[in-house]
ROKEMAR-686670 format. One record per residue (C-alpha): residue number from 1; residue in one letter; chain; x, y, z. Coordinates in steps of 0.02 Angstrom, whole numbers, plus 50000, padded with zeros to 5 digits. Layout:
<sites>
> num|residu|chaine|X|Y|Z
> NUM|A|A|X|Y|Z $
...
</sites>
This chain:
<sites>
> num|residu|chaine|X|Y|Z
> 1|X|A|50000|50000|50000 $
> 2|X|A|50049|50179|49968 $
> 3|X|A|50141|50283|50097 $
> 4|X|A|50038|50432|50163 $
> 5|X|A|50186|50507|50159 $
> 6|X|A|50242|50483|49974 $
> 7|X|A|50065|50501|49879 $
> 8|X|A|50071|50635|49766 $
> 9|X|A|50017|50815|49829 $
> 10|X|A|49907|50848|49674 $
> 11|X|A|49819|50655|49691 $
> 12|X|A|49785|50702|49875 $
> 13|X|A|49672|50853|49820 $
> 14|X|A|49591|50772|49650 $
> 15|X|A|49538|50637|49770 $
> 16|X|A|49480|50754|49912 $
> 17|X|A|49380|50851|49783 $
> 18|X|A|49312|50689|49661 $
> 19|X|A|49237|50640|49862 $
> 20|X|A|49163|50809|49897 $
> 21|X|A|49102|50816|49725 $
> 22|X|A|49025|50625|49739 $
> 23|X|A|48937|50695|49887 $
> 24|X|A|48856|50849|49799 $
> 25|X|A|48806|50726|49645 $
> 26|X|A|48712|50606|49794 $
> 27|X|A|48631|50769|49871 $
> 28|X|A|48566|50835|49712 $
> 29|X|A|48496|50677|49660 $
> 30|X|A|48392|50684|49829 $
> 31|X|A|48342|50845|49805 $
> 32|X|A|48273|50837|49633 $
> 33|X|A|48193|50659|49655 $
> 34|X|A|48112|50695|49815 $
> 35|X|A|47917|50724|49824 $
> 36|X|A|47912|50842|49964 $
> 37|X|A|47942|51015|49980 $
> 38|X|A|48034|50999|50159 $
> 39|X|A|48181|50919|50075 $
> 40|X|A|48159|50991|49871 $
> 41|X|A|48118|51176|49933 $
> 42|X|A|48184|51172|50127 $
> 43|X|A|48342|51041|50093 $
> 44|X|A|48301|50953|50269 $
> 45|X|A|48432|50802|50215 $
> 46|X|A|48627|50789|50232 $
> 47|X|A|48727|50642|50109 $
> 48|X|A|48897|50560|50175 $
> 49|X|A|49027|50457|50081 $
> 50|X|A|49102|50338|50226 $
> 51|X|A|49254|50229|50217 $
> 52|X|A|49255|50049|50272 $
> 53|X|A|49282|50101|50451 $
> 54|X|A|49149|50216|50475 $
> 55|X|A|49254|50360|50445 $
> 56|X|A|49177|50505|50330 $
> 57|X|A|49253|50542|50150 $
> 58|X|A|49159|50676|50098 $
> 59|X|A|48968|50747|50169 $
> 60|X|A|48879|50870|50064 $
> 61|X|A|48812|51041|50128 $
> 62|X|A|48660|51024|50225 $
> 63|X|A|48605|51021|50396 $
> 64|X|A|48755|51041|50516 $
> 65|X|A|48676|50966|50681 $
> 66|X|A|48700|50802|50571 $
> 67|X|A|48903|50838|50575 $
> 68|X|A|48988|50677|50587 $
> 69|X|A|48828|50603|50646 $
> 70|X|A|48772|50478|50492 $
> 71|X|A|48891|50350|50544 $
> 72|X|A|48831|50311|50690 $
> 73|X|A|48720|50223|50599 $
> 74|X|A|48817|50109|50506 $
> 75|X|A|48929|50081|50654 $
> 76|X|A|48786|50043|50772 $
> 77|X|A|48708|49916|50627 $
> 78|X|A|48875|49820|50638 $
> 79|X|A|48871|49824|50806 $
> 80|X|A|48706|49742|50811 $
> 81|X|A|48734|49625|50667 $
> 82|X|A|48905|49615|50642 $
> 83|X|A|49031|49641|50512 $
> 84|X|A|48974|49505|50390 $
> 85|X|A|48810|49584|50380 $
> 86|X|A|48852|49718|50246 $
> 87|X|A|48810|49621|50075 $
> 88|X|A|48820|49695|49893 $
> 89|X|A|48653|49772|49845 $
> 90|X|A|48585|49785|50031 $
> 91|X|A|48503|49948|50075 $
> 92|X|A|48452|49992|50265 $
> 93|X|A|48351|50082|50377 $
> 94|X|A|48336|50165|50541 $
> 95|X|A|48267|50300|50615 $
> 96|X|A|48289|50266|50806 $
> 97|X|A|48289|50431|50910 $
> 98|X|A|48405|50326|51040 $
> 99|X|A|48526|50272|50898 $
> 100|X|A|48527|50418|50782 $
> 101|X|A|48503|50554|50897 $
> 102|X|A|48356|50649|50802 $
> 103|X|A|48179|50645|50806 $
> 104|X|A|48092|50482|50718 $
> 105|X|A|48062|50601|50576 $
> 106|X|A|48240|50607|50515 $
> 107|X|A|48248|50434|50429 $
> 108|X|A|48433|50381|50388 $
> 109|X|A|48436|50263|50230 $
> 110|X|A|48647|50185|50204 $
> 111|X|A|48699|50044|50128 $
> 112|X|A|48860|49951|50096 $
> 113|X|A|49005|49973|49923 $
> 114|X|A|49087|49821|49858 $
> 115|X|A|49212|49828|49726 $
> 116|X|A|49283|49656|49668 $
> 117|X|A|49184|49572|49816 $
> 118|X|A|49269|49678|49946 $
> 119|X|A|49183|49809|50060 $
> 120|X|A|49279|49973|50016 $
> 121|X|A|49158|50107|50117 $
> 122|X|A|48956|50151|50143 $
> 123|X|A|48836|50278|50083 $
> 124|X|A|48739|50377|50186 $
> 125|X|A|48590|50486|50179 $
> 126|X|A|48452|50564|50316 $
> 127|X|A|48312|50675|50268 $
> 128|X|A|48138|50726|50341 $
> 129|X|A|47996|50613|50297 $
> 130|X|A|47828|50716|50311 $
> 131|X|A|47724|50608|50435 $
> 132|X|A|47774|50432|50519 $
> 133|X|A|47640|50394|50606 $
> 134|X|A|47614|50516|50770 $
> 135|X|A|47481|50536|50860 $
> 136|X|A|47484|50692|50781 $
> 137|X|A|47495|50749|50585 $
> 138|X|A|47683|50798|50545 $
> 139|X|A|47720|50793|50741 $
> 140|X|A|47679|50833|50909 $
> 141|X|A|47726|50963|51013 $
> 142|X|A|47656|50876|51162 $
> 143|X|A|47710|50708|51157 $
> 144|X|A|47774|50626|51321 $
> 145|X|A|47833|50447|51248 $
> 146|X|A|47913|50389|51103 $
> 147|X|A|47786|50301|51070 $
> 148|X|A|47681|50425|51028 $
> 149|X|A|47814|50509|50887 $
> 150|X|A|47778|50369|50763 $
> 151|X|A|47853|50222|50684 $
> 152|X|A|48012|50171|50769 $
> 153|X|A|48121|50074|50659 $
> 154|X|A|48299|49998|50715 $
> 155|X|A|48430|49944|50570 $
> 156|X|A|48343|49830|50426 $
> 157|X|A|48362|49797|50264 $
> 158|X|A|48232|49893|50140 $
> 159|X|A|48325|49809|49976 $
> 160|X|A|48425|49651|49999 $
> 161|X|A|48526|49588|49859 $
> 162|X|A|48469|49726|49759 $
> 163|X|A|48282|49664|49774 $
> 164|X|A|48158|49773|49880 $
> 165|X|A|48102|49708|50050 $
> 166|X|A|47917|49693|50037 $
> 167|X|A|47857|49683|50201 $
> 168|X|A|47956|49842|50266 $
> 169|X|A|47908|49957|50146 $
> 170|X|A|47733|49884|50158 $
> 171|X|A|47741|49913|50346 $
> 172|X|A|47806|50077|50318 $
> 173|X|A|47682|50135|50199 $
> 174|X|A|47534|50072|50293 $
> 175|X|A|47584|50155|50450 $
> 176|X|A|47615|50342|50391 $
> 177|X|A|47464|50480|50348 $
> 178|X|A|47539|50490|50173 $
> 179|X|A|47612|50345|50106 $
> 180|X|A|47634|50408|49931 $
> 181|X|A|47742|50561|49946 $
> 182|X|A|47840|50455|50104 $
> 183|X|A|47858|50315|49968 $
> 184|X|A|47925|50443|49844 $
> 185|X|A|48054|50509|49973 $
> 186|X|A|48101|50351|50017 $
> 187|X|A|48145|50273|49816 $
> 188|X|A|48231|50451|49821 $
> 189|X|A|48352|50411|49951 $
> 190|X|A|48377|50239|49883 $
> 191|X|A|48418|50311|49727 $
> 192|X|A|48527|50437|49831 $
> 193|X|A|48631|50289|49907 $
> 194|X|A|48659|50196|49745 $
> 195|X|A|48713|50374|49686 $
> 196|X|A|48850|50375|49788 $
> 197|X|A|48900|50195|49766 $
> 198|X|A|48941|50220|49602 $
> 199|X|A|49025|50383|49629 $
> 200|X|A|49152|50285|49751 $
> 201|X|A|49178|50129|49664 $
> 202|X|A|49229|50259|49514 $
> 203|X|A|49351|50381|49613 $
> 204|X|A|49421|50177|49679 $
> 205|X|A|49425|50096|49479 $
> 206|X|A|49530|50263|49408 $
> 207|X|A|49659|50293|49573 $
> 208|X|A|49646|50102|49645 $
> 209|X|A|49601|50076|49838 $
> 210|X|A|49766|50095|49900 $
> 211|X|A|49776|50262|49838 $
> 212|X|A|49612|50303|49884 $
> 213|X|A|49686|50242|50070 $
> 214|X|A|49837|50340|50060 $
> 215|X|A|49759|50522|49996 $
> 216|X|A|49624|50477|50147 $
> 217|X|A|49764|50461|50272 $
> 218|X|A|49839|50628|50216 $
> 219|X|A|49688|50696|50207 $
> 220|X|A|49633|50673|50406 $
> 221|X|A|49812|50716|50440 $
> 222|X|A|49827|50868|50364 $
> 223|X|A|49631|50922|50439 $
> 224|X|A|49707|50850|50632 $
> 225|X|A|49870|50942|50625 $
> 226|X|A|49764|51117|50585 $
> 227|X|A|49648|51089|50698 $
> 228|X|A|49775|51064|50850 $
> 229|X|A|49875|51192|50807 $
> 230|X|A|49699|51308|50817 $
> 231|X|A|49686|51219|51007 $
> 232|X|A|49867|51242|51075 $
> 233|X|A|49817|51428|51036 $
> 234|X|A|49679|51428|51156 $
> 235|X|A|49759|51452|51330 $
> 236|X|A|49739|51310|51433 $
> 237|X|A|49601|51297|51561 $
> 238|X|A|49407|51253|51617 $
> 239|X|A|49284|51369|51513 $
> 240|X|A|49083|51379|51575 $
> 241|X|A|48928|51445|51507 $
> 242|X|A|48760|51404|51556 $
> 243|X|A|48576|51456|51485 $
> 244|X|A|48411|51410|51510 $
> 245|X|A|48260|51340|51383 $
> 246|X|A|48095|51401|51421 $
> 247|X|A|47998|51239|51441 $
> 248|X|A|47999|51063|51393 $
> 249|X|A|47823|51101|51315 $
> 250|X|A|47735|51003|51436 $
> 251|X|A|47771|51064|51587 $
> 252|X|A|47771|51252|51536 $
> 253|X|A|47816|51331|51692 $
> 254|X|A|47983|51233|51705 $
> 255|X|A|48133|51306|51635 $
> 256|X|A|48256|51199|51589 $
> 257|X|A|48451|51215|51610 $
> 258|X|A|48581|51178|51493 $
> 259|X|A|48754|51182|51557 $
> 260|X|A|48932|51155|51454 $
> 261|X|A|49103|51160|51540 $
> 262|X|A|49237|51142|51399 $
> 263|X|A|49433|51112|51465 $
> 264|X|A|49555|51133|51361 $
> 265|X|A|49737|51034|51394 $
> 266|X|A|49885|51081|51264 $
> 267|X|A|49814|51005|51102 $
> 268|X|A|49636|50941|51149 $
> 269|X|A|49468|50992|51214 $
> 270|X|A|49338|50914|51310 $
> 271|X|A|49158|50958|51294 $
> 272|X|A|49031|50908|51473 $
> 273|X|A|48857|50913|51455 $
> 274|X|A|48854|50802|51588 $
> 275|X|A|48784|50958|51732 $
> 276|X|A|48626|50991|51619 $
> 277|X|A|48460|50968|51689 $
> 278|X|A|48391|50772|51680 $
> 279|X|A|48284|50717|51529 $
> 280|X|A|48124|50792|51533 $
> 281|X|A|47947|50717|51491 $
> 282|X|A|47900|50828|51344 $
> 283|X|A|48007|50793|51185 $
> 284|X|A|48153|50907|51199 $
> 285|X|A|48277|50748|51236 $
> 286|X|A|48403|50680|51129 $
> 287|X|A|48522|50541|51122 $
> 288|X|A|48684|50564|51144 $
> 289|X|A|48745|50552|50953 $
> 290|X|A|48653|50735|50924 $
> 291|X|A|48740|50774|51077 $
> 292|X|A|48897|50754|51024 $
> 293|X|A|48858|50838|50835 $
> 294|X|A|48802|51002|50934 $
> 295|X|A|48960|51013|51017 $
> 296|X|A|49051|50961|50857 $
> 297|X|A|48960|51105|50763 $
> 298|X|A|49022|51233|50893 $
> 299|X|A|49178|51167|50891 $
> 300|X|A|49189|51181|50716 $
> 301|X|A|49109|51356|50701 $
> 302|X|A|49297|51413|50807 $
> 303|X|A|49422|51267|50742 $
> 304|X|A|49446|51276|50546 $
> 305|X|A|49290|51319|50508 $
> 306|X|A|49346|51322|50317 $
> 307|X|A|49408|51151|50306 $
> 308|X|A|49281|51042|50260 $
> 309|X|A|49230|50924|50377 $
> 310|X|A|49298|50724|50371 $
> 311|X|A|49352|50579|50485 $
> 312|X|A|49516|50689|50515 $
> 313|X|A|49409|50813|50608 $
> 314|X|A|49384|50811|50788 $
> 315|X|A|49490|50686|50839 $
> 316|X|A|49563|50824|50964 $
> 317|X|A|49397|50840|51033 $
> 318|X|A|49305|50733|51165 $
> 319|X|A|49111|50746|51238 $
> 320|X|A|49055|50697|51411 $
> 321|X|A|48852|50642|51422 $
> 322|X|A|48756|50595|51524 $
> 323|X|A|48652|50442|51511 $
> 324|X|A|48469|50498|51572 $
> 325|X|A|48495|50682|51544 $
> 326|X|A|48413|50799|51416 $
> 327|X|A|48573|50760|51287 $
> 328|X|A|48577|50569|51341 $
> 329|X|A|48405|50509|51327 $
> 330|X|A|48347|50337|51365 $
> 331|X|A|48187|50240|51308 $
> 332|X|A|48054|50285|51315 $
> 333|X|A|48086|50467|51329 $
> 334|X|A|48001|50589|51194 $
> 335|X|A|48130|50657|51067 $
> 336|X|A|48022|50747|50939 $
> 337|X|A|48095|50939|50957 $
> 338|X|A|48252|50864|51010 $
> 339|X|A|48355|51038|50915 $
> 340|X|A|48302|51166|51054 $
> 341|X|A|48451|51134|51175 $
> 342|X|A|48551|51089|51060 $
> 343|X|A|48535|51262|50963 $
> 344|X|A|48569|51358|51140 $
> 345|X|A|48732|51237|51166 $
> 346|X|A|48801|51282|50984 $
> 347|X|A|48797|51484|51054 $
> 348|X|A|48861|51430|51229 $
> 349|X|A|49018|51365|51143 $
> 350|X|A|49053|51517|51085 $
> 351|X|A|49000|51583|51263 $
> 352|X|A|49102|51498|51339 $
> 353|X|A|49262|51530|51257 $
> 354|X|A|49245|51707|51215 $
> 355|X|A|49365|51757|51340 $
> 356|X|A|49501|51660|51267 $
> 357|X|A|49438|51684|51083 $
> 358|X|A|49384|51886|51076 $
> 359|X|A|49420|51895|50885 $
> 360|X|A|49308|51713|50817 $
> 361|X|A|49168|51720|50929 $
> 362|X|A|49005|51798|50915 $
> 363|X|A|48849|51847|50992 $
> 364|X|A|48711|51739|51016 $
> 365|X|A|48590|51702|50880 $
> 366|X|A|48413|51677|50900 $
> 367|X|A|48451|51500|50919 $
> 368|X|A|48296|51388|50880 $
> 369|X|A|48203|51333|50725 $
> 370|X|A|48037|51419|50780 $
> 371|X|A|47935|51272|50691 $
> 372|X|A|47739|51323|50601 $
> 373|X|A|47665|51160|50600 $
> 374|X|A|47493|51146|50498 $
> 375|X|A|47385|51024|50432 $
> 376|X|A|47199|50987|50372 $
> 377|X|A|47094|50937|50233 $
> 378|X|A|47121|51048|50064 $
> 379|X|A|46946|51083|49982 $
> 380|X|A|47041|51142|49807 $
> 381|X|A|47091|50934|49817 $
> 382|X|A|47013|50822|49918 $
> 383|X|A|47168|50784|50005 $
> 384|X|A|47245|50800|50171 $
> 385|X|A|47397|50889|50211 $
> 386|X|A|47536|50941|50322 $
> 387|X|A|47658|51074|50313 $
> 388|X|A|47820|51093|50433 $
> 389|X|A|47920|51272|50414 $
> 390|X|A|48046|51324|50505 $
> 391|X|A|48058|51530|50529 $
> 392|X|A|48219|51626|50505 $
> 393|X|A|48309|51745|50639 $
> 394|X|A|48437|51858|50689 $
> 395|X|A|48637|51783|50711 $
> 396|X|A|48754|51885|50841 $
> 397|X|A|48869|52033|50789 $
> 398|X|A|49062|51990|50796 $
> 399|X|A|49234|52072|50787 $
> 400|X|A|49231|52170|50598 $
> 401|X|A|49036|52136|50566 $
> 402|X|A|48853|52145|50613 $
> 403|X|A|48767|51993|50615 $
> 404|X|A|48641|51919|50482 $
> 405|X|A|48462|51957|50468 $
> 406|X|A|48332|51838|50418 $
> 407|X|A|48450|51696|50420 $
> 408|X|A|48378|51501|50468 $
> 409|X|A|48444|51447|50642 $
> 410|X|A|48626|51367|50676 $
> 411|X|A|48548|51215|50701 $
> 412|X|A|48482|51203|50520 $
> 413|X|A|48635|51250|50429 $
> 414|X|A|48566|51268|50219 $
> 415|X|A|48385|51209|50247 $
> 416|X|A|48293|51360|50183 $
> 417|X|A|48099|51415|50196 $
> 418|X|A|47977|51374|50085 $
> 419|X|A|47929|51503|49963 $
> 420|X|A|47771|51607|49954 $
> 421|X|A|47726|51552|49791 $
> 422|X|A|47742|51368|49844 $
> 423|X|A|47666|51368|49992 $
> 424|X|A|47539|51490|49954 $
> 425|X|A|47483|51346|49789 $
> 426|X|A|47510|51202|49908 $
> 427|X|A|47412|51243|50061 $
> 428|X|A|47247|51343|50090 $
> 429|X|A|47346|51475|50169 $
> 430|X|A|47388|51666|50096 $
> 431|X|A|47547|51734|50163 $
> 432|X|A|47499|51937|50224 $
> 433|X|A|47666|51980|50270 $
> 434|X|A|47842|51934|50282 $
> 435|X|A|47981|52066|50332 $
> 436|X|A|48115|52116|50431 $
> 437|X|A|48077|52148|50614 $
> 438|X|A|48146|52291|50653 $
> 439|X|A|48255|52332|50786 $
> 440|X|A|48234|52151|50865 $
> 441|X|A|48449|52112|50859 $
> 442|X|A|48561|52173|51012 $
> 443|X|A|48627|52346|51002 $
> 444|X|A|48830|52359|50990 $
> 445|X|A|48993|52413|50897 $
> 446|X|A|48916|52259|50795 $
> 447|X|A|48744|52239|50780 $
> 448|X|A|48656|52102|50794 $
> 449|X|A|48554|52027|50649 $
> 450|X|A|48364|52036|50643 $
> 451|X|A|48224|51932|50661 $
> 452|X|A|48093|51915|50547 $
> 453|X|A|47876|51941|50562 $
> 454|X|A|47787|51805|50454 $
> 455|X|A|47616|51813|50447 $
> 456|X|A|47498|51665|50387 $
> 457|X|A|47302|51695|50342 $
> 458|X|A|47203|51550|50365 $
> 459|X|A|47084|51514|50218 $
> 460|X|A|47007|51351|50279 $
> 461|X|A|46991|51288|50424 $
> 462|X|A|47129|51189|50482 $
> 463|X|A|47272|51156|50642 $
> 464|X|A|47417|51245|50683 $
> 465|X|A|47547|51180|50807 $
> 466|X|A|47707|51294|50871 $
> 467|X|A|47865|51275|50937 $
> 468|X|A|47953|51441|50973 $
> 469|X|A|48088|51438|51108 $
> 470|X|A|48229|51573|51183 $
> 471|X|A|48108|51684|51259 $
> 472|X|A|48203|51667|51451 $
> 473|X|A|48354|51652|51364 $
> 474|X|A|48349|51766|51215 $
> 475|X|A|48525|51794|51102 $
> 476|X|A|48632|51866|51225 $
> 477|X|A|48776|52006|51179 $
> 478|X|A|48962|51990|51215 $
> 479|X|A|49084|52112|51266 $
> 480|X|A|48979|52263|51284 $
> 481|X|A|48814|52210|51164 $
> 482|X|A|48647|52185|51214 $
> 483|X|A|48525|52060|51228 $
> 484|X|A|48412|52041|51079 $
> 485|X|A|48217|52038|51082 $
> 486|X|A|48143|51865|51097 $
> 487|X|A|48011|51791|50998 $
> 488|X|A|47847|51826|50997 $
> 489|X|A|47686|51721|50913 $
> 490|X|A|47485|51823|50891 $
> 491|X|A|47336|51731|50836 $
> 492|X|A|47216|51861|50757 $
> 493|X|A|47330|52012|50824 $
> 494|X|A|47227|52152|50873 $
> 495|X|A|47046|52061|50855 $
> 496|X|A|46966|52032|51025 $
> 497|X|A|47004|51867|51044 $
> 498|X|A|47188|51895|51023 $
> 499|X|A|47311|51773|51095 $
> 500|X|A|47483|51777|51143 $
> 501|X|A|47587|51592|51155 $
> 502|X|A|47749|51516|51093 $
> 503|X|A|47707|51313|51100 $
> 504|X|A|47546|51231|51068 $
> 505|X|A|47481|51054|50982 $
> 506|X|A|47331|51055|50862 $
> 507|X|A|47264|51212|50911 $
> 508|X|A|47087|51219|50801 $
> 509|X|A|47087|51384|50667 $
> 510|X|A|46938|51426|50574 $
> 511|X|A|46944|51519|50416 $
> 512|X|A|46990|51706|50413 $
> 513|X|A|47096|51662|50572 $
> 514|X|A|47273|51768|50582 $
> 515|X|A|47463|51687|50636 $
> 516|X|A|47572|51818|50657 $
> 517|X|A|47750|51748|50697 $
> 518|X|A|47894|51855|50749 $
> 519|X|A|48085|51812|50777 $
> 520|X|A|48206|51859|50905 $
> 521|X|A|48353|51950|50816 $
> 522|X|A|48539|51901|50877 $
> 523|X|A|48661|51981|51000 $
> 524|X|A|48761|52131|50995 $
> 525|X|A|48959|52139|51010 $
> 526|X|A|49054|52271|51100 $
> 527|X|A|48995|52457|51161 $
> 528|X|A|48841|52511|51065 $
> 529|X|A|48934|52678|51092 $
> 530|X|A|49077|52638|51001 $
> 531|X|A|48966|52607|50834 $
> 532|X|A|49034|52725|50671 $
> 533|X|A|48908|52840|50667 $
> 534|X|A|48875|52794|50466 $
> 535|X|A|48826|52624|50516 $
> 536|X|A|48680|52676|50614 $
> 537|X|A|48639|52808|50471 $
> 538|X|A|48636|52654|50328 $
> 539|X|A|48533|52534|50481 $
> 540|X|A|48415|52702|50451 $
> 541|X|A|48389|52700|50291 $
> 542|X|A|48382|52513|50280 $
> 543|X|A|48236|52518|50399 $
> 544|X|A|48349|52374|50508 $
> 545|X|A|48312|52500|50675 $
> 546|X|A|48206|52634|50724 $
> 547|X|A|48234|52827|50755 $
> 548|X|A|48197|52811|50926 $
> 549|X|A|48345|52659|50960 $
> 550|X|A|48461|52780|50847 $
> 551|X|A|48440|52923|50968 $
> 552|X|A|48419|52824|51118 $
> 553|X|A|48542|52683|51108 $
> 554|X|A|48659|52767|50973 $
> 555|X|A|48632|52964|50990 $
> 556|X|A|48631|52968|50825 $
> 557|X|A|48614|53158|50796 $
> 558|X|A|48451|53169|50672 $
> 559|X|A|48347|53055|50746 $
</sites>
């Protein structure tokens, strides 16, 4: 086998680029075979090329709370089965909250790559299926069991040999609301994975495995050696930030902590979660695999954030759970909104090691993916529906730059909303407004981005469930910036039977009915005083703040 050390320089980066590039092909051929507009229109899926250990070649843009995350699958299905389970043509599926760390909704379908009979790597994908089977259309806000998020399905085979497994997808279509556009997904994911099998077993027939092995070895080396040399820059020591969610959406008067203590010795850094409050019994738990991904995505946001991520990546890093916590969930604890802490532990990275990282860290941002579930029965078809949006927000200000407006939540990395015009010839819904909301980021040198105000007209009658969080903890400011304004949800604003609430399930709307949902913005960075006077003049005239904040907060002199 080829020397890591003697491959050829320009080799190293075809490969590294033919893998990212395989990645992108298996990504775009979910995207444009899929049947739903939560992965066409919102891209709620992430692809991964994986080597024959596990280890990840090359993942495609998508969402970044799946970093590093897809093989945990694999691994734990040849944990289970062992390694002479993986068989040319075999496709698999799971979608276990305990195993895979998300909600039941994320499905993950992999499968195995042979070339000359030998298993060379695995293909990966995970996207959002529509409906599996809750108590509740799409999903429920108020669910207190597993068992009530849906079909739970551990690692089998949906094609074996190349040759579909009847009786899962028969199980699987007769135990979702909509078994055509799930079944659509589904053959689009398939055809995702055998995608990337042939991308691989291409890059391997033109370079040969071993120097597909020895570019791969160079490649993690070269992505571990920047990485520590990023850590040995951070001054040794124990680094804290805490913050608190609202409510498990259950229990609504119970905050919840979330705690993160990150130590840093020489070269490495540890990550505890372990001091965070105890799994709760509505369905903000996950297990420990999104756990870990949170912590790698705020890692990553500091380390090399321009190196792409692959199995070379966080081996400096290690993360401390703990089993029977909110990050460490065990059966039969409800996981479907499992991304609220883990968007507030992304920031408190960041938190935490401002002190030792002034000049790459950044305000808070407003953290969650403020989900608009609705569903009913469409007149115009005769059909029933559900649609799940997430709502865009405010990121923090840092050192040389305000932060983003109307930008989807660090969570959700590239998944985008849906647009007007879809939604609008989808659903029985007209969209009345959607615009900035003004002056909702932190004050500072650096302003904080702002949130958005989306607001929905209901044209027949129908059910809307929420899921709006950061409201006791709203995007905090560093060094000097302020807090930004939380988020705020009206049904029939100004009407007298106006109503004010963040979280509900199934909430009955009749037709003419108002949702007007608003955004926290993100934090501020440094002294609002020491802002140059012509960026609050151009936040003026670009309507991002108000008069009365220019005067107030800025003293801006013509306001």
């Amino acid at each position: 086998m080829t020397s890591s050390s003697t491959v050829d320089p320009v080799v190293v980066e075809i490969i590294r680029n033919a893998l990212t590039s395989a990645a992108d092909d298996m990504n775009a051929t979910l995207i444009r075979s899929s049947y739903t507009p939560i992965i066409y229109e919102c891209g709620d899926c992430v692809v991964a090329l994986l080597d024959d250990q596990h280890q990840v070649l090359g993942q495609s843009a998508g969402l970044p709370i799946f970093l590093g995350n897809l093989e945990t699958c694999t691994l734990a299905t040849e944990e289970q089965f062992g390694r002479d389970v993986w068989q040319p043509g075999d496709v698999w599926i799971l979608n276990d909250s305990y195993l895979g760390g998300t909600h039941l909704n994320d499905v993950t379908i992999f499968g195995p790559v042979f070339v000359a009979g030998r298993l060379v790597g695995f293909t990966a994908t995970r996207a959002h299926w529509i409906d599996v089977g809750s108590k509740d259309p799409g999903g429920s806000m108020d669910s207190v069991n597993i068992f009530q998020e849906g079909l739970r399905l551990g690692a089998q085979k949906l094609v074996e040999g190349g040759r579909d497994v009847p009786g899962v997808m028969s199980t699987i279509a007769t135990n979702v609301r909509f078994p055509y556009p799930t079944t659509g997904d589904m053959n689009a994911m398939i055809a995702t994975i055998r995608m990337g099998e042939k991308r691989l077993q291409e890059i391997i027939e033109r370079w040969g495995l071993d120097t597909l092995h020895a570019a791969r070895d160079e490649i993690f080396a070269q992505t571990e050696r920047l990485e520590r040399a990023v850590i040995r820059g951070i001054p040794d020591g124990r680094y804290t930030a805490e913050g608190v969610l609202d409510n498990d959406g259950v229990d609504l008067d119970v905050p919840i902590p979330i705690r993160l203590a990150i130590t840093v010795d020489g070269e490495n850094i540890d990550f505890d979660v372990r001091e965070s409050a105890d799994q709760t019994t509505g369905p903000i738990n996950c297990g420990a695999a999104q756990a870990v991904s949170a912590c790698r995505v705020g890692y990553k946001l500091l380390v090399s954030p321009e190196v792409p991520g692959n199995g070379g990546s966080f081996r400096p890093m290690t993360v401390q759970v703990r089993q029977g916590s909110v990050f460490g969930a065990v059966a039969p604890a409800a996981c479907q909104w499992y991304f609220s802490h883990l968007g507030l532990l992304i920031d408190l990275v960041a938190k935490a090691l401002a002190p030792a990282l002034p000049d790459k860290v950044a305000g808070a941002s407003h953290g969650d993916s403020m989900i608009v579930l609705l569903a009913g029965a469409d007149s115009r078809t005769g059909r029933d529906y559900v649609s799940l949006e997430a709502t865009l927000g405010g990121w923090g200000g840092w050192e040389g730059s305000d932060g983003e407006t109307a930008l989807i939540n660090n969570v959700n990395g590239s998944l985008k909303d849906i647009p007007i015009e879809v939604f609008e010839t989808r659903y029985p819904f007209r969209v009345t407004e959607y615009r900035i909301r003004t002056d909702s980021g932190g004050a500072g040198k650096w302003r904080g981005g702002n949130g958005v105000v989306r607001e929905y007209e209901v044209r027949q009658d129908c059910t809307v469930s929420l899921w709006f969080e950061r409201s006791v903890t709203p995007a905090w400011g560093l060094f000097g910036g302020r807090d930004a304004t939380p988020p705020e949800v009206v049904i029939n604003p100004g009407r007298p039977d106006e109503r004010k609430l963040l979280k509900c399930n199934g909430m009955r709307l009749r037709e003419g009915d108002v949702i007007r949902c608003a955004t926290g913005g993100g934090g501020g960075f440094g002294d609002p005083s020491d802002r140059d006077p012509s960026a609050v003049h151009a936040d003026l005239a670009d309507r991002q703040i108000t008069p009365a904040t220019a005067a107030a907060v800025y003293g801006h002199p013509n306001s």
